[in-house]
N, C-alpha and C positions, 0 to 999 in steps of 0.2 A: 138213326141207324138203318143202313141199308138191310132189305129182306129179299128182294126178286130184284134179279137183274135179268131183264127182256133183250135176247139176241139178234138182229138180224143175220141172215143166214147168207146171201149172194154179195160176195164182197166182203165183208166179214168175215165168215168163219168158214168159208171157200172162194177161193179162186174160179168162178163159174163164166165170167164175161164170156171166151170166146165157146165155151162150150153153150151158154144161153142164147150167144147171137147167132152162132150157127144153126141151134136147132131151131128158131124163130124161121130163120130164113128156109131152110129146106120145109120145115110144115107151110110155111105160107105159097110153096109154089103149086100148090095143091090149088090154090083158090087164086093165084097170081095177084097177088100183091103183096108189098112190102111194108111187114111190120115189124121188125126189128127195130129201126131206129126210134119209133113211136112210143114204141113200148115199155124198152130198156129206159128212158126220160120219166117215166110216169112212177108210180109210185102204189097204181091199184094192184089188186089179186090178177095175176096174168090169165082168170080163165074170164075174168069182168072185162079183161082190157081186149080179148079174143072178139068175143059177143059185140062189144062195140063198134071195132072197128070191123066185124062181119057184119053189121047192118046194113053198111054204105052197098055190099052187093049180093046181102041176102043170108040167113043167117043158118041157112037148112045143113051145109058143110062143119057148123064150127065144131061140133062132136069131133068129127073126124079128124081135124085137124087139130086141135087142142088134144085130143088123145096122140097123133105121129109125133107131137113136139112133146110128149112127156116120153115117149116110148125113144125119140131120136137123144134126148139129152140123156137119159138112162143108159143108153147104148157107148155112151163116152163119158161114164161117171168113174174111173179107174186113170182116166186125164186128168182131174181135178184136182189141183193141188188143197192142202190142207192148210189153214192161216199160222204163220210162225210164232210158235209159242200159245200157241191154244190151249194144249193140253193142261197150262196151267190153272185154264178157271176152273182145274176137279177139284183144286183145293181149297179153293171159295167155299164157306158153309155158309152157303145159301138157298135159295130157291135159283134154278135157270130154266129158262126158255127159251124156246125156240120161236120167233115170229116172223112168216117171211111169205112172199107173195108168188114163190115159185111151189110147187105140188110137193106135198109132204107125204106122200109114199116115197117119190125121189130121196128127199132129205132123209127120211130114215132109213134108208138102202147106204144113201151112203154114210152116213152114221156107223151104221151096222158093220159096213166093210172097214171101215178107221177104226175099229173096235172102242167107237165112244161112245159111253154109256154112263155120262157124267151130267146129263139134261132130262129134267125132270118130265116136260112136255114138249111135241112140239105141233105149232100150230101153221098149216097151209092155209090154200085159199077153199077147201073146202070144209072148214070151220065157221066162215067168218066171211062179212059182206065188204069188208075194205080193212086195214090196217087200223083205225082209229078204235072204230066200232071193238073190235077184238079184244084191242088195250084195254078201252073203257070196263069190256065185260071180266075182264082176269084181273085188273086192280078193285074193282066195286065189292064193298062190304068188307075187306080181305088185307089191304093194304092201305096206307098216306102215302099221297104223293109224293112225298122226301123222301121214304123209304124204296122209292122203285126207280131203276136206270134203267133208261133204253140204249144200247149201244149200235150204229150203224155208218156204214161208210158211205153216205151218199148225205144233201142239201135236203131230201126229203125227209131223210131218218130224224135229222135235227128237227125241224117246222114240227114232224108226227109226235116228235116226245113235247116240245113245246105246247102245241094244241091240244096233248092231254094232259099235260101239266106236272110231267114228270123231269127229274132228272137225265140232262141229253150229254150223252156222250158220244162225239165223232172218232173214229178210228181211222188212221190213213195208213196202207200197210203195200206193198208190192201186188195187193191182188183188189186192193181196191176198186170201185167202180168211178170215184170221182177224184179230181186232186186238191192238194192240200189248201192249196189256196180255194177252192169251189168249198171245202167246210169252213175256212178259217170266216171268209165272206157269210156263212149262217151264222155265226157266232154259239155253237157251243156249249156249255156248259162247261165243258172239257174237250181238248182235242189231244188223242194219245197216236203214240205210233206203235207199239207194240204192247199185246196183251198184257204181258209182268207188271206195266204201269195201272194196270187195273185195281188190284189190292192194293195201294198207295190211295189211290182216291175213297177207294172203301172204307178205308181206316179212319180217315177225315172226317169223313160224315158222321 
């Protein structure tokens, strides 16, 4: 029996690509270099993936610059479209979360403005030292690993529910970040294309 299903948030449960890749790129010219494309590929907490690639030329700006790229993507969170058919998992009685590597004051603003107040937590990157570590800490003592899905649109979300040993469900939807053949190639657990098919898998379990 399913109890917590684990969200990611970029792709998922918003349409954020061009709003994330633009504000990468205008924070990054601050320090002239290009991290967008690096970064959007990875899979760490965006302020972990900042730090690092700020070491190549020094790390004394990434304050500054990881603060413009939350303040620049805030500034166009009213562009974001909302994932089709979301509103449905209010009616999941379950535990949800929120798990994602983009800054969760953002996510709760706009939470806040979509008037959704159907997620019980949610978790950024200043929680939590990588995505894996997170999971491990929110299922321990609390949940079995059959009881918990992770759901996420990208080859990573799949590997990160696999490596904790949860139930992994890929989602492909028009705001995706990956296509469908780039999850169908991770292999799964489930590959759905709209939320409604969610409570169908639920049931099963």
């Amino acid at each position: 029996m399913i109890k917590l299903i684990i969200f990611d948030f970029d792709g998922t449960i918003a349409n954020t690509k061009e709003v994330v890749d633009k504000s990468l790129r205008d924070s990054a010219r601050i320090v002239n270099i290009n991290l967008a494309p690096r970064i959007l590929h990875g899979y760490e907490p965006l302020k972990k993936m900042f730090y690092n690639f700020m070491s190549e030329i020094g790390g004394k700006k990434i304050n500054i610059v990881y603060k413009t790229f939350v303040s620049k993507e805030k500034s166009h969170i009213n562009e974001i479209k909302l994932a089709k058919n979301l509103k449905l998992i209010k009616e999941l009685k379950l535990k949800k979360i929120i798990l994602s590597n983009n800054d969760s004051s953002f996510i709760r603003e706009f939470l806040r403005r979509r008037k959704i107040n159907f997620f019980d937590a949610v978790y950024g990157p200043d929680r939590f030292i990588n995505k894996l570590s997170a999971m491990r800490k929110i299922i321990k003592g609390k949940y079995k690993r059959n009881e918990v899905i992770y759901i996420g649109d990208r080859p990573a979300d799949v590997f990160l529910a696999k490596t904790a040993g949860v139930i992994s469900i890929a989602i492909h939807l028009d705001n995706s970040w990956s296509s469908r053949n780039e999850l169908i190639k991770a292999k799964p657990d489930f590959l759905i294309s709209d939320f409604k098919d969610l409570s169908k898998i639920i049931e099963k379990q």
